[in-house]
C-alpha positions in Angstrom: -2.8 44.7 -10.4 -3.9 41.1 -9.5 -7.3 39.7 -10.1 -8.0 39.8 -6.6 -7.6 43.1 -6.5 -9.3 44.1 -9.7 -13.3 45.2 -9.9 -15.9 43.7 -11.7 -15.4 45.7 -15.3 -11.7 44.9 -14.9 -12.3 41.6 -14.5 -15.3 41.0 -17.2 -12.9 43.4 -19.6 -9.9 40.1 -18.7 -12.6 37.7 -19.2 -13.3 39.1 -22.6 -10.1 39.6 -24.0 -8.4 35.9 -23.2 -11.6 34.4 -24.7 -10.2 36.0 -28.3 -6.9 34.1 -28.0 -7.1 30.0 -27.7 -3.5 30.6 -26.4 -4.7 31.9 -23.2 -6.8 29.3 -21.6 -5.0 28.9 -17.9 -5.2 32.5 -17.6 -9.0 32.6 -18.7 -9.9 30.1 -16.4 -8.4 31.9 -13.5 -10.6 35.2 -14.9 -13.4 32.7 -14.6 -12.6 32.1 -11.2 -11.6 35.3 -10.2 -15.3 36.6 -11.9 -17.2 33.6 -10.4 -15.8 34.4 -7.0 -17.5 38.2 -6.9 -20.5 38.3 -4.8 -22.3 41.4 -7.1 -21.3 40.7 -10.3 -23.7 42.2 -13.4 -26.0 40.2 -15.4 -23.4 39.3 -18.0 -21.9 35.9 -18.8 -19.9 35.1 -21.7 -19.8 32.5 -24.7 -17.6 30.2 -22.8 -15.6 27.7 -24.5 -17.1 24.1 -24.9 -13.5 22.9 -23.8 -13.8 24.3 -20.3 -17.1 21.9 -19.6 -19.0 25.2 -18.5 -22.9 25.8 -19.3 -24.4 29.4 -18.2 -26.6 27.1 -15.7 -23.5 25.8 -14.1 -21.2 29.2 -14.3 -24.4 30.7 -12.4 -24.8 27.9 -10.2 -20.6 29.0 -9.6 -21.0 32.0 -8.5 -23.6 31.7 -5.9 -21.6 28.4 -4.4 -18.2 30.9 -4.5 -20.8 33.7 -2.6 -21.7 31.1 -0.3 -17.9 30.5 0.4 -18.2 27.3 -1.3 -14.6 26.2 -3.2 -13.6 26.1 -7.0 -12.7 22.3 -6.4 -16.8 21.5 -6.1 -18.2 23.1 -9.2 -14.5 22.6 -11.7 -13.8 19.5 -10.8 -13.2 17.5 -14.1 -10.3 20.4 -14.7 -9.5 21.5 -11.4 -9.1 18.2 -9.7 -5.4 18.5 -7.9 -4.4 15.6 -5.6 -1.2 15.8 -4.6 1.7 13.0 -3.7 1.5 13.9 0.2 -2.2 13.0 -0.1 -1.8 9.8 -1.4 0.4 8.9 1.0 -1.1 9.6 3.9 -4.2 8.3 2.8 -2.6 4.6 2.2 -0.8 5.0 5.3 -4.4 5.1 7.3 -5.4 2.8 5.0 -3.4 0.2 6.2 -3.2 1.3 9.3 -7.4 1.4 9.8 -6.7 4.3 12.2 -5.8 8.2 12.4 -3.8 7.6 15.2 -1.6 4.6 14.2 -1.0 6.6 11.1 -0.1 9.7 12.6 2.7 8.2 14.9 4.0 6.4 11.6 4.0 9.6 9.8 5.6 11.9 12.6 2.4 14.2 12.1 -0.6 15.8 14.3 -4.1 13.4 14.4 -5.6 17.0 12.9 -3.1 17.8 10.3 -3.7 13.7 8.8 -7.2 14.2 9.3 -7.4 17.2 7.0 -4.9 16.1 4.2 -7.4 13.4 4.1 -10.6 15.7 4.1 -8.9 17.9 1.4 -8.6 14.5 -0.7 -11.8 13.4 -0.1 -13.3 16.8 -1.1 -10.8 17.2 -4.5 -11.8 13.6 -5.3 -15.9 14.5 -4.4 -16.4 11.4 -2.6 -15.9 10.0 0.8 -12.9 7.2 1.2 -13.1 6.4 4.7 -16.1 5.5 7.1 -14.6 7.1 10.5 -16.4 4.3 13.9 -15.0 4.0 17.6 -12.6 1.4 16.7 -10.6 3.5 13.7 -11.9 3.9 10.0 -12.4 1.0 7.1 -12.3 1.6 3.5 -15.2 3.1 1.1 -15.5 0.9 -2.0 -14.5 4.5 -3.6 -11.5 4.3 -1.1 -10.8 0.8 -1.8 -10.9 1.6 -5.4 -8.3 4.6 -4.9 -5.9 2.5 -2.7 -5.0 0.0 -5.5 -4.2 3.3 -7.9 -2.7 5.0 -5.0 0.0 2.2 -4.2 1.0 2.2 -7.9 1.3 5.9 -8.3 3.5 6.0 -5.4 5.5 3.2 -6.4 6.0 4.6 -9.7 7.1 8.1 -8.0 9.8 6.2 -5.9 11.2 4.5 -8.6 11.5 7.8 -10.9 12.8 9.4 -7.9 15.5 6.9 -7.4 16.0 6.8 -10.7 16.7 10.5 -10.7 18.6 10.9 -7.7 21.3 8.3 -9.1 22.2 10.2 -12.6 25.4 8.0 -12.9 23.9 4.5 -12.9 22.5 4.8 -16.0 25.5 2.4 -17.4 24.9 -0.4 -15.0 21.8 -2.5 -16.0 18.8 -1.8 -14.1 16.6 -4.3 -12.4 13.3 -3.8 -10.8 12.1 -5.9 -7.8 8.8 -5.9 -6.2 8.1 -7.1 -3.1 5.1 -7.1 -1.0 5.6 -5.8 2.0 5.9 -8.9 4.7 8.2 -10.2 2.8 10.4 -6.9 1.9 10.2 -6.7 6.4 12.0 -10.1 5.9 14.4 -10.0 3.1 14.7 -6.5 1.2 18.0 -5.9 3.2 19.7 -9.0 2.6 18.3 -9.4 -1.4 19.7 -5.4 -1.9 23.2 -6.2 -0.1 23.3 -9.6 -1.8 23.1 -7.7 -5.4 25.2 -4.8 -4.6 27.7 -7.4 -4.8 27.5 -7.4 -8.4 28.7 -3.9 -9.7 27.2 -4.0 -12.7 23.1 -4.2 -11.6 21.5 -1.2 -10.8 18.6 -2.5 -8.6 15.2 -0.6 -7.5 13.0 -1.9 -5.3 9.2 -1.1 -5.2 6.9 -2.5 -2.5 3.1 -2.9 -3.2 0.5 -5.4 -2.3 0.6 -8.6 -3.9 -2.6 -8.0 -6.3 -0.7 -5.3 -7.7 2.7 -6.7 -8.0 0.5 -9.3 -10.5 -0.3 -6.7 -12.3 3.0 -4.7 -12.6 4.7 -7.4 -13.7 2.3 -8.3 -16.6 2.7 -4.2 -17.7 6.8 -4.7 -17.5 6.7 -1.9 -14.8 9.1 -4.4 -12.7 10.8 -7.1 -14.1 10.0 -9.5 -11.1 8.3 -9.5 -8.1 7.9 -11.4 -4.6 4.4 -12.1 -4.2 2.2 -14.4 -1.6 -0.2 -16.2 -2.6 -3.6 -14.7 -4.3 -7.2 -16.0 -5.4 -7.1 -16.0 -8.5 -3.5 -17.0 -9.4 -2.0 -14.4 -11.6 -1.2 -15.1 -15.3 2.7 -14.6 -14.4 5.5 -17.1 -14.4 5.1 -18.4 -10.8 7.8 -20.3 -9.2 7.3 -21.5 -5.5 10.1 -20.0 -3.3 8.8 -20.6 -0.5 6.7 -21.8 2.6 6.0 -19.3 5.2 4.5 -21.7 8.5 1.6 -20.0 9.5 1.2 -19.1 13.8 -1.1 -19.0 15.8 -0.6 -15.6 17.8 -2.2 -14.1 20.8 -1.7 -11.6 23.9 1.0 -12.3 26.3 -1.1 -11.4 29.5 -3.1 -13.5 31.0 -0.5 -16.3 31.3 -0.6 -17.7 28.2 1.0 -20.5 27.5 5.0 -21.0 26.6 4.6 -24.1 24.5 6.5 -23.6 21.1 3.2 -25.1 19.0 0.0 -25.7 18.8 -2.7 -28.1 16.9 -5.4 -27.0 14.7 -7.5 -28.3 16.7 -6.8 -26.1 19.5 -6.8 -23.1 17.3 -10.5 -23.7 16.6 -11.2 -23.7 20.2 -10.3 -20.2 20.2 -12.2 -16.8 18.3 -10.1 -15.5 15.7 -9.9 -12.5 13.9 -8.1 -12.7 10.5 -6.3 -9.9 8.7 -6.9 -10.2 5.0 -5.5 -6.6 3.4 -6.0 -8.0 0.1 -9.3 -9.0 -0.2 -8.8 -12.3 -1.9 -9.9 -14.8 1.3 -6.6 -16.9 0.7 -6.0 -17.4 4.2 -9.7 -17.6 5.7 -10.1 -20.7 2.2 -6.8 -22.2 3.7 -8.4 -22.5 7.4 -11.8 -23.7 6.5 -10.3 -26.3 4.2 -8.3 -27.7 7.0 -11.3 -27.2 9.6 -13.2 -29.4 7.0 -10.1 -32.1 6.7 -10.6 -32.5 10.4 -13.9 -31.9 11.2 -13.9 -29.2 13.7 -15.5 -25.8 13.5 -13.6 -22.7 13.1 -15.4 -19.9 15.2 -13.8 -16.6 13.2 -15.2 -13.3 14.3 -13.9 -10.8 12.2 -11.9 -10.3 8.7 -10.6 -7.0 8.5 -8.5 -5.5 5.5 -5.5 -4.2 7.7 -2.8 -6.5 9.8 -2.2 -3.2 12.2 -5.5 -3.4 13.2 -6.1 -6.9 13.6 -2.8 -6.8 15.8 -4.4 -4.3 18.2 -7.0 -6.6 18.7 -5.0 -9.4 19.6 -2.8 -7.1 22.0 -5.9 -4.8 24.1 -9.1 -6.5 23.1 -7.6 -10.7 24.2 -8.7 -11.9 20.5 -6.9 -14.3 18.7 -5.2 -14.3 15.3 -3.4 -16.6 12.7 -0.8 -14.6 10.4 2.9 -15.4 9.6 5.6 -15.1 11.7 7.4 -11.7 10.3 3.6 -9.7 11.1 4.3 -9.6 15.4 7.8 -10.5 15.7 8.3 -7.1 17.0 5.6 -7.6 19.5 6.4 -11.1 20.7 10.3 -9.9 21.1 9.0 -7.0 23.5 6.7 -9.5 25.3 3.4 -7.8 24.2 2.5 -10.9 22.3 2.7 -14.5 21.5 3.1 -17.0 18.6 3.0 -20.5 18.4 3.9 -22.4 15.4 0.3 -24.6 14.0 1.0 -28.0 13.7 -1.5 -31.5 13.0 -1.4 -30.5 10.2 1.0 -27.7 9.4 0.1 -25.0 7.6 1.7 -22.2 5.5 1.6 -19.3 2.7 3.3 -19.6 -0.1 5.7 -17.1 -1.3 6.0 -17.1 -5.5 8.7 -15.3 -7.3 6.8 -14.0 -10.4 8.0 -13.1 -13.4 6.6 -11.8 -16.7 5.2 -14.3 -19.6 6.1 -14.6 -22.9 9.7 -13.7 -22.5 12.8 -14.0 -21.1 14.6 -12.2 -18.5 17.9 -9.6 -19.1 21.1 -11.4 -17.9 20.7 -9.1 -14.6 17.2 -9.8 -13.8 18.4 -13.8 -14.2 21.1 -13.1 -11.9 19.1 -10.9 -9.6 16.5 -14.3 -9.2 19.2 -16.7 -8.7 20.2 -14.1 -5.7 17.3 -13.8 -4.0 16.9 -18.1 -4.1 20.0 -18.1 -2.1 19.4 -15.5 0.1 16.0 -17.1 1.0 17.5 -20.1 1.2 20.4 -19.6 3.7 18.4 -16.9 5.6 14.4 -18.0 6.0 14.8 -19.9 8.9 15.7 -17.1 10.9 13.0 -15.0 9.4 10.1 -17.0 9.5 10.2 -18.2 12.9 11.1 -17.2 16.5 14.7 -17.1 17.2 14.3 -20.1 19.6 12.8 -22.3 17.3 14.9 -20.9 14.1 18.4 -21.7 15.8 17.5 -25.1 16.4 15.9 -25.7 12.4 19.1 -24.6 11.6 22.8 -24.2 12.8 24.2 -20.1 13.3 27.6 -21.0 10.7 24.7 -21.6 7.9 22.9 -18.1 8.4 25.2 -16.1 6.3 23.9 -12.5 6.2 25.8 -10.5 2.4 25.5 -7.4 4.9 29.1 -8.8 5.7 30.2 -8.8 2.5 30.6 -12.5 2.2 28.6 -14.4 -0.5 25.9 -16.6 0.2 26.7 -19.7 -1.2 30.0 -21.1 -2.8 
């Protein structure tokens, strides 16, 4: 007979007779449950263990939440707190996507089914994570807490994963590469091809913000990372890699115009809404300071934590936006948007390749960086601006892609 089934003497008899055997503590606690859970239960409480955090004030307090229909998860929570993989990952995904239904299409499940993954994690965790408005959700300072955590954890489970799927690889010498995730849209393909062509590296790669890539590189849990550039500069080995020229992007209706560029002083004729999913301010420090060099006034409306978001903006609501290249070259290639290059002065973010202090690298981690430099090398033209404009920085012969099995540089 199950608990469930069991009456009240059955179950304070259970109760009783796992509290006489340390051994049995999983299976007590479910009594505890199963007891807290009865609506008429006696006048009896036991000498509960000190180890289940449980006081007779709190186990009573239990029982009328469970009569109330209340769950375990409220009243146990320091040993009853489950939060499961799928959780997390949903939750990031709206995260960065600042909306349910963004998310959902990436995800390939129902607006209801996200929206109560994310309620069960909320309620496991006893804290709300999202503020739900008109325009889509924004972060919690609990949520924004959890993100950071959340992105590790589930880069950590992909790389075990990977590490587990490919049992006979152990031989080869593993190397792991993070990179954040504009720049893993640009170059993961061509990096993981490129070192395939050395059979003796076993290479995972883990994609995270670049805050945490800092930070995963100064715990050795990757032995490199390609990271843009954050306020305050981490206390890694930073090498410049490279210059990502910054555009100036807006909506393709209204007749807007063709003209390949654009001055900074004609950006800060126009509102502009800035995605900053980090939190550091880099790029909003890097636009005032040349606002200041030039004496104009920047007129920025919003800074919003998600690049999804801000591109909606830009695509139904007219607003203007300054990001990279690689963040709407899906959208200017479908005509839904359009980016011109910001010129008088120029301006860019910098891309570092960051590597741990203190020590050197493993022959294949030294070998994996002097890939990467060729590979964004020979292939960042064509990355890091519009087709158009990267043919004529530089000719087709010299884009060498190792997807064809050809090395990248003599």
């Amino acid at each position: 007979m199950s608990l469930a089934q069991a009456s009240y003497a059955q179950k304070e008899s259970t109760v009783k007779l796992l509290m006489s055997n340390p051994l049995c503590q999983c299976q007590l606690k479910a009594a505890l449950i199963s007891l807290a859970r009865d609506r008429h239960r006696k006048h009896w409480l036991p000498t509960i263990p000190a180890e289940l955090c449980l006081t007779e004030d709190s186990f009573s307090a239990q029982s009328e939440e469970f009569g109330r229909g209340r769950t375990l998860r409220h009243s146990i929570r320091a040993d009853y707190t489950v939060v499961e993989i799928k959780q997390l990952r949903y939750f990031v995904t709206v995260a960065n996507a600042a909306s349910f239904t963004r998310a959902s299409s990436i995800l390939r499940i129902s607006q209801p089914a996200l929206g109560l993954q994310i309620k069960k994690l909320e309620d496991e965790l006893g804290t709300p994570l999202l503020h739900r408005h008109s325009r889509g959700v924004e972060l919690t300072e609990a949520g924004t807490k959890l993100l950071k955590h959340a992105e590790v954890i589930l880069a950590e489970v992909a790389m075990a994963t990977a590490a587990l799927r490919n049992p006979g690889t152990e031989a080869k010498q593993r190397v792991r590469i993070g990179m954040a995730p504009s720049i893993a849209a640009m170059f993961a393909q061509d990096v993981s091809a490129a070192i395939a062509l050395h059979p003796g590296i076993q290479l995972d790669l883990v994609e995270a913000t670049s805050t945490i890539l800092s930070d995963m590189v100064l715990s050795d849990s990757v032995d490199l990372a390609l990271s843009c550039e954050t306020l305050p500069l981490p206390p890694t080995n930073r090498e410049h890699i490279l210059d990502e020229p910054l555009f100036f992007v807006r909506s393709a209706r209204g007749g807007a115009p063709r003209e390949a560029s654009i001055t900074f002083k004609e950006v800060a004729e126009h509102p502009i809404v800035i995605a900053d999913p980090m939190l550091s301010r880099v790029l909003l420090t890097k636009l005032e300071a040349a606002a200041a060099a030039l004496r104009v006034s920047l007129d920025v409306r919003k800074v919003l934590p998600s690049v999804d978001a801000v591109k909606a903006l830009v695509e139904d609501e007219g607003a203007c936006t300054v990001m990279p290249y690689v963040n709407v070259r899906r959208e200017c290639e479908r005509g839904w948007l359009r980016a011109q290059e910001i010129v008088s002065p120029a301006l860019s973010r910098v891309v570092f390749l960051l590597t741990p202090p203190g020590h050197g690298l493993s022959a294949a981690a030294t070998r994996c960086c002097a890939t990467i430099r060729e590979v964004m090398t020979v292939n960042q033209a064509q990355y890091c601006r519009p087709m158009h404009l990267s043919s004529a920085a530089q000719p087709r012969s010299a884009r060498i892609s190792p997807r064809s099995g050809v090395p990248l540089l003599a």
